[in-house]
C-alpha positions as CSV (number, residue, x, y, z in Angstrom):
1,X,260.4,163.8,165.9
2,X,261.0,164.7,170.0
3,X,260.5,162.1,172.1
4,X,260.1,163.2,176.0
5,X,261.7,160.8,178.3
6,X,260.9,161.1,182.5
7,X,262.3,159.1,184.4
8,X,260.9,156.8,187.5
9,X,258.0,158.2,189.2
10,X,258.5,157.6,193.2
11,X,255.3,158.0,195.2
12,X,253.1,160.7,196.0
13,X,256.0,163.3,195.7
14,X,257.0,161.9,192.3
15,X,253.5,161.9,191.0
16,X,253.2,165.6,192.4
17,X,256.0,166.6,190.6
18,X,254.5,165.0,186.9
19,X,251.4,167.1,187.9
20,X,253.5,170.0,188.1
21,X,256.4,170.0,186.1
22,X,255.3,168.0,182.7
23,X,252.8,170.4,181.4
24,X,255.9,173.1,181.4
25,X,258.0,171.0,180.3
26,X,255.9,170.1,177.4
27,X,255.4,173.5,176.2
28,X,258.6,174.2,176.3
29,X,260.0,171.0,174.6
30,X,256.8,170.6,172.7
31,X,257.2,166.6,172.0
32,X,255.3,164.7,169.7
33,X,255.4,161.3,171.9
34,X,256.1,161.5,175.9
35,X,256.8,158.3,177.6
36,X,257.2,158.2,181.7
37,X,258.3,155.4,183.7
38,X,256.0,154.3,186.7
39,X,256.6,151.5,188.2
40,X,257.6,153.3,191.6
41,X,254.2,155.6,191.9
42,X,252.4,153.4,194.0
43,X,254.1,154.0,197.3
44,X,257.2,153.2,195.7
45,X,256.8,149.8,194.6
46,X,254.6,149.3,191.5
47,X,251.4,151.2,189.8
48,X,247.7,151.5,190.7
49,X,245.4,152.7,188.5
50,X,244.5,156.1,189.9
51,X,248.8,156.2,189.2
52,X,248.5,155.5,186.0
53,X,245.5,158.0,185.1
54,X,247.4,160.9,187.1
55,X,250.6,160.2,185.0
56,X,248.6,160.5,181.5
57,X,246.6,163.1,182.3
58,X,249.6,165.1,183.5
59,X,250.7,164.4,179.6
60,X,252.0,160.8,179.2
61,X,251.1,159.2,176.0
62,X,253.0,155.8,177.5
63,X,253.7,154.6,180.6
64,X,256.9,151.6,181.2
65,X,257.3,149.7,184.1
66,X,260.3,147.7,186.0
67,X,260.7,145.1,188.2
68,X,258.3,146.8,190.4
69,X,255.7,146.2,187.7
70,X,253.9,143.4,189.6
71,X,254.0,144.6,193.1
72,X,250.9,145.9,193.1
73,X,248.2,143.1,192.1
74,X,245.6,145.6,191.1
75,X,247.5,146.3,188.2
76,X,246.5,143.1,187.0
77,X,242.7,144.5,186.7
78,X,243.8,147.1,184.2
79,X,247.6,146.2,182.3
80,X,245.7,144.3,179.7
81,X,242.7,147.5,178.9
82,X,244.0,148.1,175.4
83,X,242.5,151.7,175.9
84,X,245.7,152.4,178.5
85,X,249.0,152.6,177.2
86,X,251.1,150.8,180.2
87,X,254.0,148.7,178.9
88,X,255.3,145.8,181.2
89,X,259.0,144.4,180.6
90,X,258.8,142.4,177.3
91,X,261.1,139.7,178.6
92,X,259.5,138.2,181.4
93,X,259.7,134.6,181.0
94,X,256.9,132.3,180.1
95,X,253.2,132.4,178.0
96,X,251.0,134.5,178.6
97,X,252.2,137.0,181.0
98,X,250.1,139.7,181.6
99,X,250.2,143.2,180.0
100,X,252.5,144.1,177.0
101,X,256.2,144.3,176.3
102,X,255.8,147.1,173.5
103,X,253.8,148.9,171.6
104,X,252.6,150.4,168.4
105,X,251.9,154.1,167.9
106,X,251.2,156.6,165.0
107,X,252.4,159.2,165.6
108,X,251.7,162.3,162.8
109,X,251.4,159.1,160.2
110,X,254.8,158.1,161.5
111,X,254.9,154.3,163.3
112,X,256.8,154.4,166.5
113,X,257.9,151.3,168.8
114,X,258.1,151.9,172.2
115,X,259.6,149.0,173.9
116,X,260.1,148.1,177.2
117,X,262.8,145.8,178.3
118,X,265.0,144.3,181.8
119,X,268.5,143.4,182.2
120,X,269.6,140.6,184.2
121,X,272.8,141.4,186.0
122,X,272.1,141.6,189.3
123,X,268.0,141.4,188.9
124,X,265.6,138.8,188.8
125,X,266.2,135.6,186.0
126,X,264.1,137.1,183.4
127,X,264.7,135.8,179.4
128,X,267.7,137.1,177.8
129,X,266.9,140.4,176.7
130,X,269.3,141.3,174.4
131,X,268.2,137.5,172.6
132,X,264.6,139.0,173.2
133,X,265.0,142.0,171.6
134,X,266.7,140.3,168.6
135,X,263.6,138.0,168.3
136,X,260.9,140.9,169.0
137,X,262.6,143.6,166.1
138,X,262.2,140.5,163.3
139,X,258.5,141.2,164.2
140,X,258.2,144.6,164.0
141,X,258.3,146.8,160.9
142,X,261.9,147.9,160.2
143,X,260.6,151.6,158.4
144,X,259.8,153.1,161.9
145,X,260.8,154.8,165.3
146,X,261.8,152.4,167.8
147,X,262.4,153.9,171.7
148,X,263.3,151.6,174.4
149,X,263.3,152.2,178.0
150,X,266.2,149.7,179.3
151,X,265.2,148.9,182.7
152,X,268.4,147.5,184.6
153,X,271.0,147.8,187.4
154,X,274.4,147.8,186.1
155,X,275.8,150.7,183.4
156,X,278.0,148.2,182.2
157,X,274.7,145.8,180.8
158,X,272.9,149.0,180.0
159,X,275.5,150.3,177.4
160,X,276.1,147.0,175.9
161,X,272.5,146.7,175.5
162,X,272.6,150.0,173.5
163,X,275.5,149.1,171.5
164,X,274.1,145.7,170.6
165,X,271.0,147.6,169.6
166,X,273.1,150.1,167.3
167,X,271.5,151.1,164.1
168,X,268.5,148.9,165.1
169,X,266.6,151.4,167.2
170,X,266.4,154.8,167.6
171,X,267.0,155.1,171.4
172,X,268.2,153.6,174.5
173,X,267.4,155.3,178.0
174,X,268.1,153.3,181.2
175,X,266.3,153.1,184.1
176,X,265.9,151.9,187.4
177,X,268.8,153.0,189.4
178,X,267.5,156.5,190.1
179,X,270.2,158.7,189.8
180,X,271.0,160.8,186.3
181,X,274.2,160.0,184.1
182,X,276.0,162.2,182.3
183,X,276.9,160.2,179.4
184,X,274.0,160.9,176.9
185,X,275.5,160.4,173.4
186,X,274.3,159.4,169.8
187,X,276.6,156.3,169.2
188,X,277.5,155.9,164.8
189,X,274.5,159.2,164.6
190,X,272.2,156.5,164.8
191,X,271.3,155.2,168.3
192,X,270.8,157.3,171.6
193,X,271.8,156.6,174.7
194,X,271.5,158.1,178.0
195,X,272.5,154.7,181.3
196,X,270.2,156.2,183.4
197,X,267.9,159.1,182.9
198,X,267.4,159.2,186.6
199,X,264.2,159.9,188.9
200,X,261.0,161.7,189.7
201,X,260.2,162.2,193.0
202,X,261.6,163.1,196.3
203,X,265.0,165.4,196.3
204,X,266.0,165.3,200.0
205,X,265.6,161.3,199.9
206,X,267.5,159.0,198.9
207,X,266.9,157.4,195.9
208,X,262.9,158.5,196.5
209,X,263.1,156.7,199.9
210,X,263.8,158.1,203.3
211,X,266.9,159.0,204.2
212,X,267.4,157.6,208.2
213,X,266.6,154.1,207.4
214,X,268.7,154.0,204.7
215,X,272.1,155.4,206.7
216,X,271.0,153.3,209.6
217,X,271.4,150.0,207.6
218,X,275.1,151.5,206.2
219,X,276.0,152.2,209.6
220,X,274.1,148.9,211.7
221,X,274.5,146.1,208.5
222,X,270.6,145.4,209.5
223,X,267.7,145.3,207.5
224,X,265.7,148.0,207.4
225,X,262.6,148.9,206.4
226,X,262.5,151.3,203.8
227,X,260.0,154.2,203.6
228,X,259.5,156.1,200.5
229,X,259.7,159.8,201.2
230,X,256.2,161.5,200.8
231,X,257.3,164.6,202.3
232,X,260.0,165.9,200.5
233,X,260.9,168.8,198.3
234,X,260.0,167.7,194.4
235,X,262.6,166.9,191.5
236,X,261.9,165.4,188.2
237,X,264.6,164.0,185.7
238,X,264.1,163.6,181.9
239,X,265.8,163.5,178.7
240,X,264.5,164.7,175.0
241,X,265.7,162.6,171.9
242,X,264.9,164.5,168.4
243,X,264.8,161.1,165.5
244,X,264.9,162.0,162.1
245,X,261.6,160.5,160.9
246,X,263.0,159.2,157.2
247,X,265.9,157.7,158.4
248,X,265.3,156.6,162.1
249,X,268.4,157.9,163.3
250,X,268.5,160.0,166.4
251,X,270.1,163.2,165.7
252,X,270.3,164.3,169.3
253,X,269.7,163.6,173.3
254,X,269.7,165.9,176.1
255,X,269.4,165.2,179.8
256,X,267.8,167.4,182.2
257,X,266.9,168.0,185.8
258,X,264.5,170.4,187.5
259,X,265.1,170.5,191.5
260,X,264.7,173.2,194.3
261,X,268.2,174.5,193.4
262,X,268.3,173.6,190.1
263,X,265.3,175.7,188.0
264,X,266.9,176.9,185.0
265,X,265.3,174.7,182.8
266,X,261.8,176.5,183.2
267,X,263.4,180.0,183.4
């Protein structure tokens, strides 16, 4: 199985870019699941619901979310519609948050996972999730494609995460920090791993957001506010993992970027 992976959506530029760039990309890739990460569409900070229906009807059978995932309280009307396919971090602490941590999708009579999940170093006190994803994978059915998007700041927690997880999912792709890494590996031939499969959005930003505000806080040491750049030039970053659907192992993951100087993918 292909799984397409694309990586944070960043406002209006980053949802631009998914309108224009995933329909190539899947015919070229031709995925049988395609997840995206949008917790930045709205404006940069959370998802709306217009977001959300742009994103799936660009091609998205899932969307994940981040610790942006609440900033936007209309996504309280809609995370819980068991029609849309939006995934909130699993390990939020407390009962009865709001939304879902995972889910369940057949795919070609195949069951496949999709899990969302948060580290902790240096984000918000959220459960344990490496402790949470012990306790959620006792639930689930061990016979079946298990994908999880690894939303967290530091590399370090990110491949521990994915080593912990070794021969117990099929995938580990980080996100949150915006920028591509270059480390994608199958770890044992079972588990992928990309740290970070970077963002979707602005290229002459930074990170998505302006640029000024950003150097003037480097250079001053005073807050800012940060603007996300709706005005820049488009890039959109994504990995593919191929699983082998009768063992669960991945086989393979490839990282890729399509920017204004960079088009070779679609050539």
């Amino acid at each position: 199985m292909k799984i397409l992976f694309v990586g944070d959506v960043v406002g209006s530029v980053g949802i631009k870019a998914i309108e224009t760039y995933l329909p190539e990309i899947k015919k070229k890739v031709k995925p049988q699941l395609t997840i995206v990460n949008g917790e930045n569409a709205a404006g940069g900070k959370g998802t709306k619901e217009p977001d959300y229906q742009k994103i799936t009807r660009a091609g998205a059978d899932v969307v994940t979310g981040g610790n942006h995932t609440w900033d936007k309280r209309e996504i309280l009307d809609f995370i819980d519609d068991p029609k849309k396919n939006i995934l909130r971090p699993y390990n939020f602490p407390g009962k009865n948050v709001p939304g879902r941590g995972f889910i369940e999708i057949n795919v070609n009579s195949k069951k496949v996972y999709v899990i969302n999940m948060m580290g902790t170093a240096m984000m918000r006190a959220l459960d344990n999730p490496f402790l949470a994803a012990d306790d959620l994978l006792k639930t689930l059915d061990d016979d079946a494609i298990k994908f999880v998007d690894f939303h967290a700041e530091t590399t370090s927690e990110k491949i521990a995460f994915a080593n912990y997880m070794v021969g117990r999912v099929s995938a580990v792709v980080g996100t949150h920090t915006h920028v591509q890494t270059n480390d994608a590996q199958v770890i044992n031939k079972q588990t992928a791993l990309l740290t970070d499969v970077g963002m979707t959005g602005s290229y002459d930003g930074i990170l998505g957001d302006k640029k000024e505000p950003i150097i003037n806080n480097f250079l001053t040491q005073r807050p800012n506010r940060f603007d996300v750049d709706e005005d820049g030039r488009m890039q959109i970053n994504f990995c593919v993992v191929e699983v082998n659907d009768k063992t669960n192992n991945a086989r393979s993951i490839k990282n890729y970027v399509i920017t204004p100087n960079n088009q070779t993918f679609l050539n």
